[in-house]
C-alpha positions in Angstrom: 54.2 92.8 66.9 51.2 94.5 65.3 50.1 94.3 62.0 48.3 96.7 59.0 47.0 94.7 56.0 45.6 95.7 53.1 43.0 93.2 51.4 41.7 93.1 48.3 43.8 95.7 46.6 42.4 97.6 43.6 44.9 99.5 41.0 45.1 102.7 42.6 46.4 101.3 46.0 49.1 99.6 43.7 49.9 102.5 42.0 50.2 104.4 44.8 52.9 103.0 46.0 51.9 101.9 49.4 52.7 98.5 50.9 50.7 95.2 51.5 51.4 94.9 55.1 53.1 96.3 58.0 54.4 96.0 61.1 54.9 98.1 64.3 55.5 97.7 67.9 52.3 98.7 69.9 48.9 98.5 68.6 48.1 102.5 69.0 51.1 102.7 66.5 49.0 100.5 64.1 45.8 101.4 64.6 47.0 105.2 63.5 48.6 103.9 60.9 45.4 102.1 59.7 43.4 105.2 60.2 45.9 107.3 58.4 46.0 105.1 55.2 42.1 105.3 55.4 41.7 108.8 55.6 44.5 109.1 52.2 42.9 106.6 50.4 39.4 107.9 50.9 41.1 111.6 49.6 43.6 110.7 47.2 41.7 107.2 45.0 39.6 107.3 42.5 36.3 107.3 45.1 35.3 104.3 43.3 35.7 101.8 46.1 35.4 102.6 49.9 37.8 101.6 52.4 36.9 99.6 55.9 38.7 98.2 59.0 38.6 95.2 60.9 40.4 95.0 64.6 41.7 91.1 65.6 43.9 90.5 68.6 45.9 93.5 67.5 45.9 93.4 63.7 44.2 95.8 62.0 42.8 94.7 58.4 42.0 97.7 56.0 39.5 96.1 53.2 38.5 97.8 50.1 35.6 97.1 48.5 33.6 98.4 45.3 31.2 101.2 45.9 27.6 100.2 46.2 
C-alpha cells in the first residue's frame, strides 16, 4: 500500500475538508493523487503558504509551508 500525507496542516486545508492521509494500491495512483491535491490547494487556499512533495519508498508527503 501507498500512502499521501499531508504535514503541517494550516486552517484552510482543515476547512477544506480534505483528509490527513491516504491510501491506494499502486504508487502512480498516489503520486496523482499527490499532484492533484497540490494543483487544488495551490488554486483553491488562501495563497498564503505554498505546497511541496517529497517521494520515499512509495509515500508521497505533501508539506505546506508559509510563503517566503
Amino acid at each position: 500500500m501507498y500512502k499521501v500525507n499531508i504535514q503541517n496542516s494550516c486552517s484552510c486545508f482543515v476547512k477544506s475538508g480534505f483528509v490527513q492521509s491516504q491510501g491506494f494500491e499502486t504508487k502512480e495512483e498516489a503520486q496523482s493523487k499527490a499532484e492533484e491535491l497540490i494543483s487544488l490547494m495551490s488554486n483553491k487556499f488562501c495563497q498564503r503558504h505554498e505546497f511541496t512533495i517529497s517521494e520515499r519508498l512509495g509515500d508521497f508527503t505533501i508539506f505546506i509551508k508559509p510563503r517566503r
